[in-house]
C-alpha positions as CSV (number, residue, x, y, z in Angstrom):
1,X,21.2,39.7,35.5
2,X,25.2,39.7,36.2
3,X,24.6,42.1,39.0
4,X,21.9,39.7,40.7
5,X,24.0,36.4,40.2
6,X,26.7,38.8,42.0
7,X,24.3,39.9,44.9
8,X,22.7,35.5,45.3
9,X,26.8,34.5,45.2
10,X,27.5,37.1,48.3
11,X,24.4,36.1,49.8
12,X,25.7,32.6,50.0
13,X,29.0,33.4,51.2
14,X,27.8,35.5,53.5
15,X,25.6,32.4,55.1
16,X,28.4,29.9,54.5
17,X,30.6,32.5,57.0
18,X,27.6,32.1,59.4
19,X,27.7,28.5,59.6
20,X,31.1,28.6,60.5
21,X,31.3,31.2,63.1
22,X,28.0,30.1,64.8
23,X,29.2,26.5,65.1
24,X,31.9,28.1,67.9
25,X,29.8,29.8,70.1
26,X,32.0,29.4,73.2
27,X,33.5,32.8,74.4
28,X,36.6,33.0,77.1
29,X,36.0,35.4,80.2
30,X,37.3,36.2,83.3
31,X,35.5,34.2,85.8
32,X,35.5,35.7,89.2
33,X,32.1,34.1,91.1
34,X,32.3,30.3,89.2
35,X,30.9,27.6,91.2
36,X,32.4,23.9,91.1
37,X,30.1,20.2,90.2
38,X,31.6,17.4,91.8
39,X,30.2,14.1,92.2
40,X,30.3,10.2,91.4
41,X,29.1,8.3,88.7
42,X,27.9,4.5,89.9
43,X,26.5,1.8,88.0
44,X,23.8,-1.2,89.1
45,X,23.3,-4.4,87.9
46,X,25.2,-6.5,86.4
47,X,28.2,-5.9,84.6
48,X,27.7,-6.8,80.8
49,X,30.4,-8.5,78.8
50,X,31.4,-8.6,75.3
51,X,32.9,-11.3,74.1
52,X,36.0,-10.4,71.6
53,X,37.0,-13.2,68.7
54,X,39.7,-12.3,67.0
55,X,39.8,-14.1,63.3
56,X,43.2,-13.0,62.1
57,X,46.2,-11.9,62.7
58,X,45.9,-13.8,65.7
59,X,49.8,-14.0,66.6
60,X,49.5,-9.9,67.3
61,X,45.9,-9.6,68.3
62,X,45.3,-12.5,70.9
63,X,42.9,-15.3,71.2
64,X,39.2,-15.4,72.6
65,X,38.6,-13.7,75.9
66,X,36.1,-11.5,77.7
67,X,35.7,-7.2,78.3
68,X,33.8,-5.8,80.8
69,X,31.8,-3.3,78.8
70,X,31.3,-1.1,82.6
71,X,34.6,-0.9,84.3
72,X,33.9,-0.5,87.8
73,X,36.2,1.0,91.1
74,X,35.3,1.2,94.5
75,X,31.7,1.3,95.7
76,X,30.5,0.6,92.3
77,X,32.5,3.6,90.6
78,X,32.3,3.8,86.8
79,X,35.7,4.7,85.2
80,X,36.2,6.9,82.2
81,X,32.5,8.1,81.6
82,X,32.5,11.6,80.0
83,X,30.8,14.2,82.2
84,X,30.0,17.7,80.4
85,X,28.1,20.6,80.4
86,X,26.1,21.5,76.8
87,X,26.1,24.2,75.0
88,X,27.9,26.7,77.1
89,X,28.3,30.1,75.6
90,X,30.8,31.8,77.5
91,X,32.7,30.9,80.7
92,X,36.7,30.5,81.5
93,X,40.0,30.7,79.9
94,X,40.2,27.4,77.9
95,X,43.8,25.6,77.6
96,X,44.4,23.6,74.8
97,X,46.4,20.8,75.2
98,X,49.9,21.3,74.2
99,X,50.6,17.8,72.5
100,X,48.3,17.0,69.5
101,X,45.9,13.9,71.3
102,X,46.5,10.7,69.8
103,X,44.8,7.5,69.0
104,X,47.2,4.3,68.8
105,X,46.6,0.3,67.2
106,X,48.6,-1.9,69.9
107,X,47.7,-5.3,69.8
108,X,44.6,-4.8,67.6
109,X,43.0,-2.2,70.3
110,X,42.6,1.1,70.3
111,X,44.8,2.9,73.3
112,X,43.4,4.9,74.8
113,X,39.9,3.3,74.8
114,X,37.8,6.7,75.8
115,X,39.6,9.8,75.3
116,X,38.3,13.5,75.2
117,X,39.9,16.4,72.8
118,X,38.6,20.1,71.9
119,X,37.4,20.2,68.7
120,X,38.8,21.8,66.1
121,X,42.5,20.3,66.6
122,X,43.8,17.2,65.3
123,X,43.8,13.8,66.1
124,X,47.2,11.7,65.6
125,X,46.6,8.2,64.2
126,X,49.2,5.5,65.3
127,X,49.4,2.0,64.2
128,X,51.9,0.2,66.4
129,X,51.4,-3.4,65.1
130,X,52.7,-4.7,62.4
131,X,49.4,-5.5,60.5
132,X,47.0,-3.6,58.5
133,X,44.9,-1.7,60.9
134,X,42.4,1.1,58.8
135,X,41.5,3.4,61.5
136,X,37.3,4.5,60.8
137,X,35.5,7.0,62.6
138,X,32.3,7.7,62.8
139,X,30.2,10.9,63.8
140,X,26.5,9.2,64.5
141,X,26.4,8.0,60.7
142,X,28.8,10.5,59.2
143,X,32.7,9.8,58.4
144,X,34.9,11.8,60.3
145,X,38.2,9.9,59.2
146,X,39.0,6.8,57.6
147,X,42.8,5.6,57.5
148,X,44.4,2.9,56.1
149,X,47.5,2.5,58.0
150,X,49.2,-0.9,56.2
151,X,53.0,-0.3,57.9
152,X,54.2,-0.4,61.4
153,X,55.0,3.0,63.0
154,X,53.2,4.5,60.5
155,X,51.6,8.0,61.8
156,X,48.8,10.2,60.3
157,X,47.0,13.7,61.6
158,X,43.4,14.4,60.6
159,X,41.3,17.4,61.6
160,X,38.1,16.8,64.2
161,X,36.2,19.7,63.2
162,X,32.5,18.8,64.8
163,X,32.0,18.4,68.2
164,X,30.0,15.4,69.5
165,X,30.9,11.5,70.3
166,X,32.9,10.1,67.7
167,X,32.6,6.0,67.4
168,X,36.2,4.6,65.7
169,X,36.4,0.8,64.3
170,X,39.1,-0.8,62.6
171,X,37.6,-1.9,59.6
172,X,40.2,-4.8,59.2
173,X,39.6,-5.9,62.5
174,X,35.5,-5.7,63.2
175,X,35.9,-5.9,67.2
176,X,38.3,-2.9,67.3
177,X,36.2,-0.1,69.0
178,X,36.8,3.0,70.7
179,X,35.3,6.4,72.1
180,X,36.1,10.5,71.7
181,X,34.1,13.3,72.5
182,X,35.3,16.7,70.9
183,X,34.2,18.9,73.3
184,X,32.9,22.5,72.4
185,X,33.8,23.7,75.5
186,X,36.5,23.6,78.5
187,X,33.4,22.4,81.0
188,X,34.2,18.7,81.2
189,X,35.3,15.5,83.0
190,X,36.5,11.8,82.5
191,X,35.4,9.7,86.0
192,X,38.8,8.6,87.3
193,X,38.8,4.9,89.1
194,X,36.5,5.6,91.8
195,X,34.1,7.2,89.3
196,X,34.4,10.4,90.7
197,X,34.2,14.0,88.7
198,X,35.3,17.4,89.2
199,X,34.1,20.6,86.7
200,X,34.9,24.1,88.1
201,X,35.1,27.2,87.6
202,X,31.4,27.1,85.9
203,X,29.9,30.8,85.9
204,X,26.4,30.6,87.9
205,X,23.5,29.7,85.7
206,X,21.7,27.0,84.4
207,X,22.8,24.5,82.5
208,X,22.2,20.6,81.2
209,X,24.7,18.0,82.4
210,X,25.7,15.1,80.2
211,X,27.1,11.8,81.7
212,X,28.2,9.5,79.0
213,X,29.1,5.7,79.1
214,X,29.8,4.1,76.3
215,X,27.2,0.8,77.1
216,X,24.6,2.9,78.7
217,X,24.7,5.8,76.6
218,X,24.0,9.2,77.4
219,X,22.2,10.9,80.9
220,X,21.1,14.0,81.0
221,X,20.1,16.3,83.7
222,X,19.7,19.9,84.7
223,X,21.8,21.8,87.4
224,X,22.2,25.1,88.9
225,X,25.4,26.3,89.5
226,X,25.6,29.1,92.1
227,X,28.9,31.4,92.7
228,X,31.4,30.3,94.5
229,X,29.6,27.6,95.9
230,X,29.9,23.3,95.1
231,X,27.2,21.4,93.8
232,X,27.5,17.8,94.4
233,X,26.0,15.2,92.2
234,X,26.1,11.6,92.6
235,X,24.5,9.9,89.3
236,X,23.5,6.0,89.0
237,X,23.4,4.9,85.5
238,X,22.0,1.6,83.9
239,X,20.6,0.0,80.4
């Protein structure tokens, strides 16, 4: 009986180890023959607003006023929507950045807004006002981190293990929102102010393109990167 509650416990362990190793998939190579996706990301219709009423602290967070929940460039560009490729398995040499990414409470926002880390490092929490801030994010439903930072300058690191698009609220101040994507791999983009994108270095193949805004959600689309060779892409997004 020992010997079998033995063999079940290694069993487990054995899976557990699975788990883990088979949620990193991605694998670095030399890549010789990559391709490069470029394009633009543009947006029609109307530009929706959201209204933001602070109801405390009003002396560090503001009064009443208006967000564009699309910011648009030139020629209808959209700024800072995520562009990645899913699930890639292999591909080039993947730099981490050198500074741990951080997340900062300035004048009851979140700064910046959108941001985009590897997962598997962690995140820096800043609050930079003095007011209770308690910093809550979200992975779909799941908590990722929630800190209550009740001190100016006060700083705190938690781990973003999971990849995927974390939502973060300030649950002291309800209209506090912002965005990250922990990526799972090196094959991604934020649209800069014309709403443009670059992704290179992608080894040929197939693959599913992801263009994320935070009011329109997620687009995706398939593409076929061939060697040495640049794919261009323009995308429209809308509700």
């Amino acid at each position: 009986m020992q010997q079998g509650k033995s063999i079940s416990a290694a069993i487990v362990v054995m899976c557990l180890v699975g788990l883990v190793s088979s949620a990193w998939p991605y694998e670095e190579m030399q890549v010789t023959n990559g391709g490069m996706i470029k394009g633009k990301v543009t947006f029609t219709g109307t530009v929706p607003i959201r209204k933001i009423i602070p109801t405390k602290d009003m002396e560090v967070c503001g009064s009443i006023r208006d967000e564009p929940q699309v910011l648009l460039g030139p020629d209808s560009g959209v700024m800072s929507a995520i562009v990645y490729l899913k699930e890639v398995p292999r591909g080039k040499r993947w730099d981490k950045p050198k500074k741990t990414p951080v997340l900062n409470n300035h004048n009851c926002t979140f700064e910046p807004h959108v941001q985009v880390m590897p997962a598997g490092m962690d995140l820096s929490i800043h609050n930079s006002d003095p007011v209770l801030h308690n910093t809550h994010g979200f992975l779909i439903k799941a908590t990722v981190f929630n800190v209550a930072m009740p001190k100016q300058g006060m700083s705190v690191e938690r781990p973003i293990r999971k990849p995927g698009i974390i939502r973060v609220e300030c649950d002291a101040h309800g209209w506090m929102l912002a965005w990250i994507y922990a990526a799972d791999n090196p094959y991604y983009a934020m649209t800069g102010k014309d709403g443009t994108f670059t992704i290179n270095d992608v080894p040929p193949g197939e693959y599913t393109m992801v263009v994320w805004q935070e009011y329109t959600g997620s687009k995706e689309m398939p593409v076929t990167v061939k060697a040495k060779e640049t794919l261009t892409i323009p995308v429209e997004i809308k509700k």
